[in-house]
C-alpha positions in Angstrom: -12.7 -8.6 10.8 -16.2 -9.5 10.2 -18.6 -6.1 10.5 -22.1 -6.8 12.5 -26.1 -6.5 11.6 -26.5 -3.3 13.2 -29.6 -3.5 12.9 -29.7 -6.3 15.4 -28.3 -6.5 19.0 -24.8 -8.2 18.3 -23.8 -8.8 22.0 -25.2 -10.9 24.8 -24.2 -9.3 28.0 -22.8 -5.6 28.6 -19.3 -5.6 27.4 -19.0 -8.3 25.1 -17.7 -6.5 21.6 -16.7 -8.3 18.6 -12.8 -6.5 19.7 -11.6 -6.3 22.8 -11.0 -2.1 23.3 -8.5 -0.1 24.7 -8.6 2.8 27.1 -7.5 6.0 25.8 -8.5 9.8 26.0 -7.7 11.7 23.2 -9.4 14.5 21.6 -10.6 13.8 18.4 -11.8 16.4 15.4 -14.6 15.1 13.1 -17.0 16.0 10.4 -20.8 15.8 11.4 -23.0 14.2 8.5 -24.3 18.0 8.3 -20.3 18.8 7.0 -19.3 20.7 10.7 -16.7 20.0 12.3 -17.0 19.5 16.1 -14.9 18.4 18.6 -15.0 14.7 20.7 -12.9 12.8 23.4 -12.4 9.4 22.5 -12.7 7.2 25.4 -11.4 3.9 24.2 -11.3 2.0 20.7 -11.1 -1.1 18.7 -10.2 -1.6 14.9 -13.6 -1.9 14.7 -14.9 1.1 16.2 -14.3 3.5 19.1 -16.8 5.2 22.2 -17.3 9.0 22.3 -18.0 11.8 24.6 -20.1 14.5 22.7 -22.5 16.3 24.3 -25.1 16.7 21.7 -27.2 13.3 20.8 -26.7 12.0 17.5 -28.8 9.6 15.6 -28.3 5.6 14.6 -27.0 5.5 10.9 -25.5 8.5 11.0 -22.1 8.7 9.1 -18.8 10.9 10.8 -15.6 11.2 9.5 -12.8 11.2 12.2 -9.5 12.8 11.4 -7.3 10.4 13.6 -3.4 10.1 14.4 -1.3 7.9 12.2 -4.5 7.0 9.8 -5.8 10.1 8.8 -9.5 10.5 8.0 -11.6 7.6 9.1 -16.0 7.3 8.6 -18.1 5.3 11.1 -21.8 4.9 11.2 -23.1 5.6 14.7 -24.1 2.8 16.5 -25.8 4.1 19.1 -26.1 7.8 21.5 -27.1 8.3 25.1 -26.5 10.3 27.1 -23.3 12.6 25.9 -21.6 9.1 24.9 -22.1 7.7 21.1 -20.8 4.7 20.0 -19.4 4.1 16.5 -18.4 1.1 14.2 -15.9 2.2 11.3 -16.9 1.4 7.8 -13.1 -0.3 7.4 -11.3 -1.9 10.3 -7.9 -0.6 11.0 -5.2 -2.4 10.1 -3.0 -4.4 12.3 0.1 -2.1 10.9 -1.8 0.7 11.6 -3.7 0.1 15.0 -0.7 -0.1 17.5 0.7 3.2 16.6 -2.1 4.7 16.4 -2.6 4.0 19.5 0.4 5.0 20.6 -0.2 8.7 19.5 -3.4 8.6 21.0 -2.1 8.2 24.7 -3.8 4.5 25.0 -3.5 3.4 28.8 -2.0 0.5 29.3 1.2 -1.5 27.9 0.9 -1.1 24.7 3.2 -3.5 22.5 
């Protein structure tokens, strides 16, 4: 998959992603760029990235690590935060392989094949 400029706007209207996401909710752990770990509910995800709710804002460029079913621990630079919702793009896609159990064991909504 082909990353983005994050540095410039990479969609034209409000939904239009590089990958289409699914819907999930699934409690993620992950490491702050600080080294704490917190707590986050994933509300859906791509192989490219995945949207957030944490309360506390945190700032574009940013790197987290995620510890996620079936892949383990994933980093993603943040994207963007508003709001108690933070978007992030991973630094590696997730592999096809990979991506449908994962979601799977996340809970994602949805027929999941």
């Amino acid at each position: 998959m082909r990353k983005i400029d994050t540095n410039k706007a990479h969609y034209v209207g409000l939904d239009q992603r590089i990958a289409p996401r699914s819907d999930v909710y699934c409690r993620l752990p992950f490491v702050l760029p600080d080294g704490r770990q917190e707590m986050c509910t994933c509300v859906n995800i791509s192989a490219d990235g995945l949207l957030m709710r944490y309360e506390r804002r945190l700032e574009p460029g940013d790197l987290v690590v995620f510890r996620m079913p079936i892949i383990g621990r994933t980093a993603a630079k943040v994207i963007w935060s508003l709001g108690g919702k933070t978007g992030v793009q991973f630094e590696k896609s997730i592999v096809a392989e990979d991506y449908l159990p994962m979601l799977r064991a996340m809970g994602a909504r949805g027929d999941v094949n």
